[in-house]
DOKEVEX-34969 format. One record per residue (C-alpha): residue number from 1; z, y, x. Coordinates in steps of 0.25 Angstrom, whole numbers. Each point is the difference from the previous one (the first is absolute). Layout:
<sites>
SITE seq z y x
SITE NUM Z Y X
...
</sites>
This chain:
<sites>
SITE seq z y x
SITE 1 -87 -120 -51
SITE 2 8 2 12
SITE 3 8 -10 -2
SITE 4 -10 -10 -4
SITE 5 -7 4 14
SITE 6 14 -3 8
SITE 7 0 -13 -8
SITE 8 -13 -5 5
SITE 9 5 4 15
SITE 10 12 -8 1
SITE 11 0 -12 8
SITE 12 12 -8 2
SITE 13 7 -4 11
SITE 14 -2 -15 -2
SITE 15 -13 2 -2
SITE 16 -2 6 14
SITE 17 7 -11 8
SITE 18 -8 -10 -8
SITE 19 -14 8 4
SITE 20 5 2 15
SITE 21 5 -16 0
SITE 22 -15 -4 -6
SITE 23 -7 9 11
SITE 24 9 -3 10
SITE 25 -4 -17 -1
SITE 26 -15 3 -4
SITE 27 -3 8 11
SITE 28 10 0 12
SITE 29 -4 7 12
SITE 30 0 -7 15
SITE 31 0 5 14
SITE 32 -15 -8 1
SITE 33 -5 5 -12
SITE 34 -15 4 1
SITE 35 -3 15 1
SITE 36 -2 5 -13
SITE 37 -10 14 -3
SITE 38 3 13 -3
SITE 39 -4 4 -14
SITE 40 0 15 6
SITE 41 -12 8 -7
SITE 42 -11 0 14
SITE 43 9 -7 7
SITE 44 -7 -14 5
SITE 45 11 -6 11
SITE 46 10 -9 -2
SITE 47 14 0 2
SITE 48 12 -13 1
SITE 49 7 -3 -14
SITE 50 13 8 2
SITE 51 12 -7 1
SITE 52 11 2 -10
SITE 53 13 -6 8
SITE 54 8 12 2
SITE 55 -3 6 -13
SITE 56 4 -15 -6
SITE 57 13 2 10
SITE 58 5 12 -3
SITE 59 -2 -2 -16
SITE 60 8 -13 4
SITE 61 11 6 5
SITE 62 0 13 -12
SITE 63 2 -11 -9
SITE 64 12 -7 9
SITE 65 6 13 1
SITE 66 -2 2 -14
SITE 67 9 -12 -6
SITE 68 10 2 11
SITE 69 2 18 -6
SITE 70 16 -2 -3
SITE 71 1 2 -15
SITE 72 13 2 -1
SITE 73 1 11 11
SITE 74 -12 6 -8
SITE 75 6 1 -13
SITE 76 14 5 7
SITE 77 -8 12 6
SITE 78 -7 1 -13
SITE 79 15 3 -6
SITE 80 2 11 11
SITE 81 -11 8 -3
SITE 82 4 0 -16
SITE 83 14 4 5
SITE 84 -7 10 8
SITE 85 -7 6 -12
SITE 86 13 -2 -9
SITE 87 8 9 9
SITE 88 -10 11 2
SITE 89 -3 -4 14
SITE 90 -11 3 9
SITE 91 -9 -13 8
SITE 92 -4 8 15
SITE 93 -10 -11 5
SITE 94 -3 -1 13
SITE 95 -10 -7 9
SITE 96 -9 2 11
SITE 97 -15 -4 5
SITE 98 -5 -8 -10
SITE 99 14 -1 -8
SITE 100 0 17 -2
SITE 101 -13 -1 -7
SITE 102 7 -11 -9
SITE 103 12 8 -2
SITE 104 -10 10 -7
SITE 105 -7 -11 -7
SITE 106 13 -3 -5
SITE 107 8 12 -3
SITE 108 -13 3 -10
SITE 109 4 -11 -7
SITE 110 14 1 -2
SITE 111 -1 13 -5
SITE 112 -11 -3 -8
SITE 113 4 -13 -7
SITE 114 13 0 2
SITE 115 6 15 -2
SITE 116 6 0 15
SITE 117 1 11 8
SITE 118 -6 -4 13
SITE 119 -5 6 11
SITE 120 -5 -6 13
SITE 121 2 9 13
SITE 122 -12 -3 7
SITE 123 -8 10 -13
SITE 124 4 10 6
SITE 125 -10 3 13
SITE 126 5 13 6
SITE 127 16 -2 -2
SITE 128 -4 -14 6
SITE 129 -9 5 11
SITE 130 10 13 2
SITE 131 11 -8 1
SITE 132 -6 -10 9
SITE 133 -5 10 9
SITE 134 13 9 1
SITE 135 12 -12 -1
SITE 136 -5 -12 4
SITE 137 -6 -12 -9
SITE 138 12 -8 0
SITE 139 8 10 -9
SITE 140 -12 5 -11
SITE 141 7 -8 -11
SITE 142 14 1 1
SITE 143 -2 15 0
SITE 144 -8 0 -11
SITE 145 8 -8 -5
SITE 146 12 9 2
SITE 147 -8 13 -4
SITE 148 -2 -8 -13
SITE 149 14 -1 -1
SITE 150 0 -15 -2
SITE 151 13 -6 -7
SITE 152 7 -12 -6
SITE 153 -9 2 -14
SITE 154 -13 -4 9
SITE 155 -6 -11 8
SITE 156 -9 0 11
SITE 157 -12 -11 0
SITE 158 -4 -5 14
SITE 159 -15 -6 -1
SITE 160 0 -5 15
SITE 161 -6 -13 7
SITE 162 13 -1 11
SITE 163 9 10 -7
SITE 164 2 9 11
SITE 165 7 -5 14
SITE 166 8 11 10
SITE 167 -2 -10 13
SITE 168 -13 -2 -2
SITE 169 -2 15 -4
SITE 170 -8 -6 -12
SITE 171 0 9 -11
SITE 172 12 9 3
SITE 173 0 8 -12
SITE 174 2 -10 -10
SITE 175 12 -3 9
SITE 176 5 13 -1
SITE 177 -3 1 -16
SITE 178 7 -12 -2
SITE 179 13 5 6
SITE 180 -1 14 -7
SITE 181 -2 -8 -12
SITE 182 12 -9 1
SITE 183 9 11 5
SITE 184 -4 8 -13
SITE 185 3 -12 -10
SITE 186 -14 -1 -4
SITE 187 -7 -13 -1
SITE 188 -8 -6 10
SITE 189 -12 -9 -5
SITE 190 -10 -6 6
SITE 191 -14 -10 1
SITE 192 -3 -4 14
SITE 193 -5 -12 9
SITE 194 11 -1 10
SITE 195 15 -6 -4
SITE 196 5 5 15
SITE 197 -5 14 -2
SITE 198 12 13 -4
SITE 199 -3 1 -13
SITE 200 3 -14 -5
SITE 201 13 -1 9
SITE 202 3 14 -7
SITE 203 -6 -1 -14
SITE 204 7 -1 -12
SITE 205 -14 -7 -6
SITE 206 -11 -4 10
SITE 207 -11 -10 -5
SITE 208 -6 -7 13
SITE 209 -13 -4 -1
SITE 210 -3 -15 6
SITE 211 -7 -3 13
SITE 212 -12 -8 -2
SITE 213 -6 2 12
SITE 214 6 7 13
SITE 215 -12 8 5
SITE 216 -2 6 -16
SITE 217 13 3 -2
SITE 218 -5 14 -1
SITE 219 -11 1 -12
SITE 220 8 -11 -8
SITE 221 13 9 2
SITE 222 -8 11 -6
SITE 223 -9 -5 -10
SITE 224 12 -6 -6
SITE 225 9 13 -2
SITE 226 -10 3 -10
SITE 227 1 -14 -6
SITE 228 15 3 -3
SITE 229 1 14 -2
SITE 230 -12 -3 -11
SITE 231 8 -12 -7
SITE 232 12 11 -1
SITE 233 -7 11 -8
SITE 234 -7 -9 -8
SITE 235 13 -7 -2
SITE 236 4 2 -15
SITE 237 14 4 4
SITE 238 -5 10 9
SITE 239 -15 4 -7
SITE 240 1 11 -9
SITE 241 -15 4 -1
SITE 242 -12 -9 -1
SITE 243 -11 1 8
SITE 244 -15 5 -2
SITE 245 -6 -16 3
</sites>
């Protein structure tokens, strides 16, 4: 009965670009389009067609960065992380602002569906806030990283927009993990949005994501870490247990 019930939810890819190509030449939306009225229950004022440009943009430009992912880089971090496990390694995922709450997202997954031992810093409010508070941001994670005892068996995975910059003082604890990291033999990986940031120059495996746009370099960067960190663990290399849907 369940899965007669997903069956009659599925709907395929083609057949939503075919609807969304259909609607899109039956009922195109101008900037002199006629005010159109709210259906709001009580609600008897009218309001202007809302215009779907930015929406149609940035979809656009998800899809160019979509086709332009490297595969081959992909696959190659892929193989790290099954090396990783191989070896009895641990995967310290780092990330901040918007990334650290995707370095949780994703350490739940590798544990879960692929039998890593992950762990992600920025879980851990009060060492975080303590150590903030009493050393400094810039060193939260290398010493972490060093009470953790990191070593050549693990890897570090920086989920970052620019991957950290000491001039700019741009995320200077990802710097500084990256160098405690590479000083301990461990392996440093990484999926970020800049190619000039110091993790790429220092990373052993460092996915960029493409630019599409300049001024959302940002929520493509971010939205796409989960793109690639979701193709690895349901990579059948790396998968080991299925998921509920």
């Amino acid at each position: 009965m369940e899965q007669q019930y997903a069956d009659t939810r599925k709907t395929t890819v083609t057949q939503v670009v075919a609807v969304r190509r259909d609607s899109r030449r039956d009922n195109q939306v101008s900037s002199d389009s006629p005010a159109a009225p709210h259906t709001g229950l009580g609600d008897t004022q009218t309001r202007p067609v809302a215009k779907v440009e930015h929406v149609a943009q940035y979809l656009r430009e998800v899809c160019d960065i979509a086709l332009a992912l490297p595969a081959g880089e992909i696959e190659a971090l892929c193989d790290e992380l099954v090396a990783l496990r191989e070896r009895g390694g641990r995967l310290f995922i780092l990330g901040v602002g918007g990334s650290a709450a995707n370095a949780s997202h994703a350490v739940n997954d590798f544990r879960k569906l692929c039998g890593i031992e992950a762990y992600a810093p920025t879980d851990n409010v009060s060492e975080l806030s303590a150590r903030t508070n009493d050393e400094g941001w810039p060193s939260v994670f290398v010493e972490w990283l060093r009470v953790s005892r990191v070593g050549s068996r693990d890897a570090i995975l920086v989920l970052s927009v620019g991957g950290g910059n000491l001039e700019r003082n741009v995320s200077p604890n990802i710097v500084s993990a990256v160098q405690e990291a590479k000083a301990r033999d461990a392996r440093v990986l990484g999926i970020v949005g800049r190619d000039g940031g110091y993790a790429k120059q220092a990373g052993d495996v460092v996915i960029v994501i493409p630019t599409a746009a300049e001024q959302r370099v940002t929520p493509h960067a971010e939205a796409f870490q989960a793109v690639v960190w979701h193709c690895l663990v349901s990579h059948p290399k790396l998968q080991r247990n299925a998921t509920k849907w």
